[in-house]
C-alpha positions as CSV (number, residue, x, y, z in Angstrom):
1,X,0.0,0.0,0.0
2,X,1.2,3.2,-1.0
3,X,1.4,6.2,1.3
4,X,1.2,10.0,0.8
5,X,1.7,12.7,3.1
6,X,0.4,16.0,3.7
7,X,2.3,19.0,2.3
8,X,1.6,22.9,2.5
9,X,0.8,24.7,-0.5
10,X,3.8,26.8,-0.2
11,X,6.7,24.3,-2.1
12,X,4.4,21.7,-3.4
13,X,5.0,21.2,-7.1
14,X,1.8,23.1,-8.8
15,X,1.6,25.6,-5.8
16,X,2.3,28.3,-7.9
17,X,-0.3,27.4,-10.8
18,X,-2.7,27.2,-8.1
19,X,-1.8,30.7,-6.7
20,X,-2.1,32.1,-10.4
21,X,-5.7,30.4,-11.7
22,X,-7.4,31.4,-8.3
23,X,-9.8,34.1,-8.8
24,X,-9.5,36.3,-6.7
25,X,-12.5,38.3,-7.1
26,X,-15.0,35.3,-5.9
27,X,-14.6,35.9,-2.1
28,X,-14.8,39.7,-2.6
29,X,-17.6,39.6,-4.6
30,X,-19.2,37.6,-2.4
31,X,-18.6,39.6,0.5
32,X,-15.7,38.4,2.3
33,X,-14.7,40.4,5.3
34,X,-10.7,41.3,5.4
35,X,-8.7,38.8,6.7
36,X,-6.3,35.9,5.6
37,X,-8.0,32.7,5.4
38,X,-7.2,29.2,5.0
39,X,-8.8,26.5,2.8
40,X,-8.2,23.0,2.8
41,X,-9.4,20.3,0.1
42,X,-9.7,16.7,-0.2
43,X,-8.9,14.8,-3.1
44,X,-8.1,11.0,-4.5
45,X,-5.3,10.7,-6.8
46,X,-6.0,7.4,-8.6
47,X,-3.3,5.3,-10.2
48,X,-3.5,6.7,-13.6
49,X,-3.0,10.4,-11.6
50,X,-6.2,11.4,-12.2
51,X,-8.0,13.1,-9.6
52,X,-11.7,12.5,-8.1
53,X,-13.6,12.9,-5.1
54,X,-12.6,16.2,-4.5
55,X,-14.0,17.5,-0.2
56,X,-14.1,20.2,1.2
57,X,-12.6,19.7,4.3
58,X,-13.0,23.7,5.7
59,X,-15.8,25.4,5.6
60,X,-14.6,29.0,5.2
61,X,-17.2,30.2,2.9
62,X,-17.4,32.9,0.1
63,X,-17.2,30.4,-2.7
64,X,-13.7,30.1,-1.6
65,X,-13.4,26.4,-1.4
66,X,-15.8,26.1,-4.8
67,X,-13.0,28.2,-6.6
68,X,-10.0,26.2,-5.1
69,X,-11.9,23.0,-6.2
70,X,-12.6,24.1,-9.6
71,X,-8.6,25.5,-10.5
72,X,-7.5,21.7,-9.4
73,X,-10.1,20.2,-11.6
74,X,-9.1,22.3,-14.2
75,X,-5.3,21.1,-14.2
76,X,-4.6,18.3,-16.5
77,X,-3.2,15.3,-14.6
78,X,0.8,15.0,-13.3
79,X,0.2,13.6,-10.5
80,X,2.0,10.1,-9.9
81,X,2.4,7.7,-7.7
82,X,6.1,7.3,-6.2
């Protein structure tokens, strides 16, 4: 059984196209108060490095996780199995 271990975003190959694709604008137009806030999502990489069963694993709000989901779904595969 393979095992995989939690990261920060900060390092993590793909951090930075992330970081780029998030838009920004969702929380504020939404009405997020100032602040920094932290989002955390759950996800399956299968064996072909697909991804699936994507959680939300905070509950922050503002469309915030719904926008973090939807730049990972967006990215095409990479992810492998070491």
């Amino acid at each position: 059984m393979r095992k995989w271990t939690k990261k920060r975003l900060t390092g993590v190959p793909g951090s930075t196209i992330l970081q780029s694709n998030l838009n920004m604008r969702v929380p504020v137009n939404n009405g997020v108060p100032n602040g920094t806030y932290t989002v955390v999502i759950g996800f399956v990489i299968n064996t072909d490095g697909s991804l699936s069963d994507f959680s939300r694993l905070t509950n922050v709000g503002y469309g915030m996780e719904e926008e973090t989901i939807r730049v990972i779904k967006n990215q095409a595969g990479g992810y492998q199995l070491y």
